[in-house]
C-alpha positions as CSV (number, residue, x, y, z in Angstrom):
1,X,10.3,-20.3,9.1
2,X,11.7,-18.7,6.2
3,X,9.2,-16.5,4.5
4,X,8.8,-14.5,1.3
5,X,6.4,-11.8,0.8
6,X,5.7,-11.4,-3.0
7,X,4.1,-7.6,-3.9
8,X,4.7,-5.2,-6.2
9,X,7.5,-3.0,-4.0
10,X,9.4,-2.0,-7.1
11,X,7.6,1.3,-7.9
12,X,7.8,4.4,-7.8
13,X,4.9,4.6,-5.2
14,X,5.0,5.6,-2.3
15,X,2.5,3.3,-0.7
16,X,3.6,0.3,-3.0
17,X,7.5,0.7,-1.0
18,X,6.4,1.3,2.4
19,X,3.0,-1.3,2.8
20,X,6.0,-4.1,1.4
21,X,8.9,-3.1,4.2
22,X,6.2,-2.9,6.8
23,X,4.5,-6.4,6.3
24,X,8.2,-7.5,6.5
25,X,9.1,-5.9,9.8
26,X,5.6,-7.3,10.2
27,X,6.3,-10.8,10.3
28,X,9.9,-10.7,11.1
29,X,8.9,-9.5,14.9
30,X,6.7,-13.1,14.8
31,X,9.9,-14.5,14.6
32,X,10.1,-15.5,11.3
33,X,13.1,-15.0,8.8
34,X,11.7,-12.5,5.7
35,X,12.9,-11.8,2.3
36,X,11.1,-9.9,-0.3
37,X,10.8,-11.8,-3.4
38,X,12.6,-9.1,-6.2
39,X,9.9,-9.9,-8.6
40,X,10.5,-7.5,-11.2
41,X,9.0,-8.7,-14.4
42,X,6.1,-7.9,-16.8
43,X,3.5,-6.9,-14.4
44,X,5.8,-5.1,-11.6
45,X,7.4,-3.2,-14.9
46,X,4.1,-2.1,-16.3
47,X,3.0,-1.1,-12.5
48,X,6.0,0.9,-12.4
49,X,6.0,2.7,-16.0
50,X,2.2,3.6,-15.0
51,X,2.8,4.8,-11.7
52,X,5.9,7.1,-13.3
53,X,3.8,7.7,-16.6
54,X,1.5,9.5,-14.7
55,X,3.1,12.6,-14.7
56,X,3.6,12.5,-18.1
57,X,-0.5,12.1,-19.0
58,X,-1.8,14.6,-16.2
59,X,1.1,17.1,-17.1
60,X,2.4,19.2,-20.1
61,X,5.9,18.8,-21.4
62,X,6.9,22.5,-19.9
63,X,5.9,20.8,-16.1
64,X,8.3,18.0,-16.7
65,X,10.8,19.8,-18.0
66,X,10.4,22.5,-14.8
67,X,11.0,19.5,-12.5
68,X,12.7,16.7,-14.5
69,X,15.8,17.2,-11.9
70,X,13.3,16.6,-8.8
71,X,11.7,13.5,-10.3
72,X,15.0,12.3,-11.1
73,X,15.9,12.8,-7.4
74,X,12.9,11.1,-6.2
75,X,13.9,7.9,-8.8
76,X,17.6,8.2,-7.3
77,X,15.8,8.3,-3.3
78,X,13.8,5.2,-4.1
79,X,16.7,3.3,-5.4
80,X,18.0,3.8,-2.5
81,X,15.8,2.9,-0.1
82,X,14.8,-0.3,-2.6
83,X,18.3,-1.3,-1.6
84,X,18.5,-0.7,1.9
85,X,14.8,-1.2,3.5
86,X,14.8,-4.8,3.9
87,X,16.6,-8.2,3.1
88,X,15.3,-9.2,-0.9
89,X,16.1,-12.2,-3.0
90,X,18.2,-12.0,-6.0
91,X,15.9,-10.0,-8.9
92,X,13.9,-12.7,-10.6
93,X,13.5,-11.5,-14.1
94,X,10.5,-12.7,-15.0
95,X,7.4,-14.5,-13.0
96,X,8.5,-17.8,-15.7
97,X,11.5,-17.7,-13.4
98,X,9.9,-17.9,-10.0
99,X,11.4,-20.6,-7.5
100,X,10.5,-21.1,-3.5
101,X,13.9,-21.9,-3.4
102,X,14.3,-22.9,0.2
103,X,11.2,-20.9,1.3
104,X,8.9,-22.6,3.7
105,X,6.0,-20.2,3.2
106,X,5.3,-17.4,0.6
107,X,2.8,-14.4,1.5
108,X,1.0,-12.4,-1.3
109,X,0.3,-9.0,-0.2
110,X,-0.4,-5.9,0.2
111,X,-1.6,-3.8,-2.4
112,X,-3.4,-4.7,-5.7
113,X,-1.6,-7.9,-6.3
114,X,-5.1,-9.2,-7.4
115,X,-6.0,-6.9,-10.0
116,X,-6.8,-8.6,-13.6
117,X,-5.8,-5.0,-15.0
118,X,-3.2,-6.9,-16.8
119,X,-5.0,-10.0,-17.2
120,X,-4.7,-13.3,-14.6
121,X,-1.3,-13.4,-13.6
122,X,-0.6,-16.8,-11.9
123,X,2.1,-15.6,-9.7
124,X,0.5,-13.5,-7.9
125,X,-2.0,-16.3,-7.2
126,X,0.9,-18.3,-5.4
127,X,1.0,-20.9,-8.8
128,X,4.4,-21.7,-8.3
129,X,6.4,-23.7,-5.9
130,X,6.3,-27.2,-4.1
131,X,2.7,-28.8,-2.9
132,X,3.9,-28.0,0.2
133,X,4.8,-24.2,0.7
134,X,3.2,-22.1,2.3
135,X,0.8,-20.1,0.9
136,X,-0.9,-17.3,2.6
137,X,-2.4,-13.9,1.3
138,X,-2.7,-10.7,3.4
139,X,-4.6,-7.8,3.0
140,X,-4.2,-8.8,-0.8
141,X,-6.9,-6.1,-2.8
142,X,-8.0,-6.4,-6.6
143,X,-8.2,-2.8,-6.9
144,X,-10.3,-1.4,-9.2
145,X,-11.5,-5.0,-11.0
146,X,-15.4,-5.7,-10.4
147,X,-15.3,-9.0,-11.8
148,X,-13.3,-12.1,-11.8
149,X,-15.1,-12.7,-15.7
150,X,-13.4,-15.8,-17.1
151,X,-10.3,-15.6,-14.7
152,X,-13.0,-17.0,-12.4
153,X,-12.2,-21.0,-12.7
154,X,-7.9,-20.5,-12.3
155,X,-8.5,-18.4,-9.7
156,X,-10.6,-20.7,-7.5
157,X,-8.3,-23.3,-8.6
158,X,-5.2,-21.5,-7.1
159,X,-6.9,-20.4,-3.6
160,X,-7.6,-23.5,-3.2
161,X,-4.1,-24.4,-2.4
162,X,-3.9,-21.5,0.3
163,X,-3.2,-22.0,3.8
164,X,-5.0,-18.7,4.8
165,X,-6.9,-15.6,3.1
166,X,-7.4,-12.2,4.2
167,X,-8.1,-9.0,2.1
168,X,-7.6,-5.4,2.7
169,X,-11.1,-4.3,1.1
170,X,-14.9,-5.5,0.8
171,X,-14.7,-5.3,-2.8
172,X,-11.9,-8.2,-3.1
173,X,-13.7,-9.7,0.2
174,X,-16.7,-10.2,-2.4
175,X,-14.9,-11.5,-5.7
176,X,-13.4,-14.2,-3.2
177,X,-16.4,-15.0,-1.4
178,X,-17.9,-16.3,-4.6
179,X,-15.2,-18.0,-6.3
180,X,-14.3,-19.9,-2.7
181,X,-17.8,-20.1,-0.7
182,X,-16.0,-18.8,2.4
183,X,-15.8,-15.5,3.2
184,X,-11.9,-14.1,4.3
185,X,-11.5,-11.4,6.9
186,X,-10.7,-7.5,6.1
187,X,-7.6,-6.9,7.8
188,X,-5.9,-3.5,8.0
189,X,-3.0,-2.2,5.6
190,X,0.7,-3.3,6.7
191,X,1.4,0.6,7.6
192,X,-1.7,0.5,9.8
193,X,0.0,-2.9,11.7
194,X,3.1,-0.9,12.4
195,X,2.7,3.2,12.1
196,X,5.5,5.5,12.3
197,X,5.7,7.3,15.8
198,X,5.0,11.2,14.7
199,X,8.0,13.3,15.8
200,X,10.6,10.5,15.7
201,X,11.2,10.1,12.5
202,X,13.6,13.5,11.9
203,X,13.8,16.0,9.1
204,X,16.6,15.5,7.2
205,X,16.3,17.1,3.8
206,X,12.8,18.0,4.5
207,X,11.6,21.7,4.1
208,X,10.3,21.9,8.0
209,X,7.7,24.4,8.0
210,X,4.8,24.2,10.3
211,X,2.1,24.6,9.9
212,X,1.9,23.2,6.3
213,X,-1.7,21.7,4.1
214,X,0.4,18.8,2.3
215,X,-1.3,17.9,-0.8
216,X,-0.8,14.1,-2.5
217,X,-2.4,13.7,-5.1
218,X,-1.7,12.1,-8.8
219,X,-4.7,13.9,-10.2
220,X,-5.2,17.6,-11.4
221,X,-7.6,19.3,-8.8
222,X,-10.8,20.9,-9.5
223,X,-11.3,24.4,-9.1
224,X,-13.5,23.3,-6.2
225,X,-10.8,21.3,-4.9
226,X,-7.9,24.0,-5.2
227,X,-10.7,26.9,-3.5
228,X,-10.8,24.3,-0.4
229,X,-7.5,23.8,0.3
230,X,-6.8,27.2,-0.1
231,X,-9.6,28.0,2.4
232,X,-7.8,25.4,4.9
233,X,-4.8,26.6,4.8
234,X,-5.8,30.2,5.4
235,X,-7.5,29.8,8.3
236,X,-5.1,28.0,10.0
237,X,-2.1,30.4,8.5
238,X,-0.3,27.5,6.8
239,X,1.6,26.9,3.6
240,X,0.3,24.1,0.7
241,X,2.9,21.6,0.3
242,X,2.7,19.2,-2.5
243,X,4.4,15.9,-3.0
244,X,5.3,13.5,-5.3
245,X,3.2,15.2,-7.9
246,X,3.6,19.0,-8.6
247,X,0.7,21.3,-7.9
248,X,0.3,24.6,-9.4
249,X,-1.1,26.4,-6.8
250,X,1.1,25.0,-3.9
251,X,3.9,27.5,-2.5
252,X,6.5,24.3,-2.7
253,X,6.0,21.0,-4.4
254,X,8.6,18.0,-3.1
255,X,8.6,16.4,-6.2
256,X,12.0,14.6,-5.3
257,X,11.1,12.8,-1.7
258,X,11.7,9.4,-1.5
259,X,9.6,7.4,0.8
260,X,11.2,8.1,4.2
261,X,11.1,11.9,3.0
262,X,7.3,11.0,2.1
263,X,6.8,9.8,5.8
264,X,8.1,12.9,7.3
265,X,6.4,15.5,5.2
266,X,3.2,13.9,6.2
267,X,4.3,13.6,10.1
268,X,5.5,17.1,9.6
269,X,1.8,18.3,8.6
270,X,-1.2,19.1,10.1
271,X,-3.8,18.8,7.2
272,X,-3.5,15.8,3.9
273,X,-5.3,16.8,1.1
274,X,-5.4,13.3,-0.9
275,X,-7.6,11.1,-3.0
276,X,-5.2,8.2,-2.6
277,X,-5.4,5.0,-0.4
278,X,-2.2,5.4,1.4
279,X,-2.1,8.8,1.4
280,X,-5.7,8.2,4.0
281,X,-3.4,5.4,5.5
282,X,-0.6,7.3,6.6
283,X,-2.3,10.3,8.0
284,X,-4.8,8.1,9.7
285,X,-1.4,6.6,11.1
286,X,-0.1,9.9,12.0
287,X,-2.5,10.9,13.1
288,X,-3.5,13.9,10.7
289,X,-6.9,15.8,10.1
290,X,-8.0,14.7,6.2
291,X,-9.8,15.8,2.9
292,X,-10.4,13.0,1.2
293,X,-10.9,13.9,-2.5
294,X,-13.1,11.9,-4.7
295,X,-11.6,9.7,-6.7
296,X,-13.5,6.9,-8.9
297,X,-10.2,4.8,-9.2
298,X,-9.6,4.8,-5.9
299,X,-12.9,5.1,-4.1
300,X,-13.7,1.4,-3.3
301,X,-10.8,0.4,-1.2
302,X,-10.8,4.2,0.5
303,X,-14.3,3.9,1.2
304,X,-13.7,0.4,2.4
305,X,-11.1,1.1,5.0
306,X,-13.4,4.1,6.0
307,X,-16.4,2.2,6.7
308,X,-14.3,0.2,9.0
309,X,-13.3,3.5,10.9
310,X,-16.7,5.0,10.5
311,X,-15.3,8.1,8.8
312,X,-17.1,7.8,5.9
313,X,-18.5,11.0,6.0
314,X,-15.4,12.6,5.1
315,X,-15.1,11.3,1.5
316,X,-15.7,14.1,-0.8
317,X,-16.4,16.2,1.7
318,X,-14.7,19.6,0.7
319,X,-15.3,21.3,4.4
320,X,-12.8,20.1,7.0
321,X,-14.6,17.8,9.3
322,X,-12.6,17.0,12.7
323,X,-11.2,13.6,13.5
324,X,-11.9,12.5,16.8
325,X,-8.7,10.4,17.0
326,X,-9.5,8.8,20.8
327,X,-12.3,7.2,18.9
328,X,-10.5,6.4,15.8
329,X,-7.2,5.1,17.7
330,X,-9.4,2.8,19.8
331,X,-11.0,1.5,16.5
332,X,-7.4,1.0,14.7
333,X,-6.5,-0.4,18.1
334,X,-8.6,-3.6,17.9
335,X,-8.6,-3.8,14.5
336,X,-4.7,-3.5,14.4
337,X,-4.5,-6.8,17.3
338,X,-7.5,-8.6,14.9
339,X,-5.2,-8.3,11.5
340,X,-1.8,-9.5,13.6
341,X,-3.7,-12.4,15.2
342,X,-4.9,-13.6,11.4
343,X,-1.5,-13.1,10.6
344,X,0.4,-14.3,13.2
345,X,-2.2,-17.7,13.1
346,X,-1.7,-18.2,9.3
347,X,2.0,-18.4,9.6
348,X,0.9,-21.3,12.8
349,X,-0.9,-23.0,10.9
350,X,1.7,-23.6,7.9
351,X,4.6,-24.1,10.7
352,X,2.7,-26.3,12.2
353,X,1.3,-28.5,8.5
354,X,5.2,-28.7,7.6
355,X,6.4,-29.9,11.3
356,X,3.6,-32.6,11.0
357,X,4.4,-33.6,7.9
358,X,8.2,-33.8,8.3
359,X,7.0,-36.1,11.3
360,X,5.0,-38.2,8.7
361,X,7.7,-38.3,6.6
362,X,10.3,-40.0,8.9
């Protein structure tokens, strides 16, 4: 089949890029032909100006000015890698101009394609396209919204039409379960599916000192917060690295990496400091020992994935607790074949509606 994956990859995010090019290699290695759909209209522009306006409401004007030539290196990396990573359609300006074209099936997912941040938005719901498409949603997550409010009948409506649902967190898992009376599986991030392999992924234009505390996070840290990391990173004799966001007490920040450079800095450390989802994902991928900051935004769909784990003991917990990773890689390991078996079925089950009906048709 022919499929398109609809998610908000155009950001400048690191987990927004990389969860979208690994639930394409995803399904690709079902055997399926995969495009991402180069939605980049209303919502995906307001995700991006967020995610780059960030910087500008956490930091004074002096900060930006001290690094504007690294963030505009990290906006000239993701270009790049936007243009390269994996096979897109032609951009779609707007979600009125959404067509399934000759796409057989469409998935929705990762990320917070659900959120009603911006209000209901229909595409992201699948509201477009012939009776027939596909329609499938994986590890889709509402984010931060608590309630569906009067989005509550259109969204029922659209689900309906669905093939298959799974969701990334127990928060969207909830929000679902009421509006469609059945309850859809938690299945693990894209990155989760297919994790980088630590030490094969080179350095190239990556500072490679070892050992290094890398720090990722989009909000200012506490004083408590600073103290412990700084307490980490002396006892084990290692430099604070920050990324994507500058830090005033790191001894480097990496304010330009793109997200290949992002991958490598983390599989090049051996602590992440981070309050942000896939900042836990791809150190639990790599492998990495974690301080999980608190973070209200964030702390559902963390917390979430850590319940499934059964780390949650180390959210907000400012004293290094080590990660047994034969237990946790056993955990990821079932979980990992559960999520590609929902995923792998779903794109079955639409393969095999559309051969039948063809059938019906002739």
């Amino acid at each position: 089949m022919k499929v398109g994956i609809l998610t908000m990859h155009h950001s400048y995010n690191y987990g927004a890029a990389l969860q979208a090019v690994a639930l394409a290699d995803e399904i690709s290695s079902l055997g399926h032909d995969v495009v991402l759909i180069d939605l980049r209209g209303t919502y995906n522009k307001l995700y991006e100006d967020e995610a780059r306006q960030l910087v500008i409401k956490r930091r004074p004007p002096s900060v930006l000015n001290i690094h504007r030539r690294a963030f505009a290196e990290k906006e000239r990396r993701f270009l790049d890698f936007f243009a390269t990573a994996t096979p897109r359609t032609a951009l779609v300006a707007s979600a009125g101009d959404l067509d399934a074209g000759d796409l057989d099936a469409v998935v929705v997912g990762s990320d917070e394609v659900w959120t009603l941040k911006y209000g209901f938005t229909a595409p992201y719901f699948l509201a477009f396209g012939p009776e027939d498409l596909g329609r499938i949603s994986y590890a889709a997550s509402v984010g931060r919204t608590t309630t569906l409010g009067a989005s509550a009948g259109a969204i029922s409506s659209a689900l309906s039409a669905f093939d298959a649902i799974t969701v990334r967190d127990t928060t969207t898992q909830q929000l679902v379960t009421a509006v469609t009376g059945a309850t859809p599986p938690l299945v693990l991030d894209p990155v989760l599916l297919r994790p980088p392999v630590s030490g094969a992924l080179g350095d190239d234009g990556v500072p490679s000192q070892q050992p290094t505390v890398l720090v990722y996070a989009e909000q200012l840290l506490t004083v408590r917060q600073v103290r412990a990391t700084r307490r980490i990173a002396k006892d084990l004799g290692a430099r604070i690295v920050a990324v994507g966001y500058p830090h005033w007490f790191a001894e480097e920040n990496v304010i330009g990496a793109g997200p290949l450079e992002f991958v490598r800095l983390v599989d090049a450390a051996t602590v992440v400091v981070s309050p942000l989802f896939h900042g836990v994902v791809f150190a639990l991928a790599l492998e990495k020992q974690l301080l999980i900051l608190p973070s209200p935004k964030k702390r559902a769909k963390v917390m979430s994935l850590l319940e499934q784990l059964g780390l949650t003991s180390l959210y907000g917990n400012l004293t290094l607790t080590p990660i047994d990773y034969n237990v946790v890689r056993a955990t990821l390991r079932g979980l990992r074949e559960d999520s590609i078996a929902l995923l792998k079925g779903a794109l079955e089950t639409v393969e095999q509606r559309r051969s039948a009906s063809a059938i019906d048709a002739e």
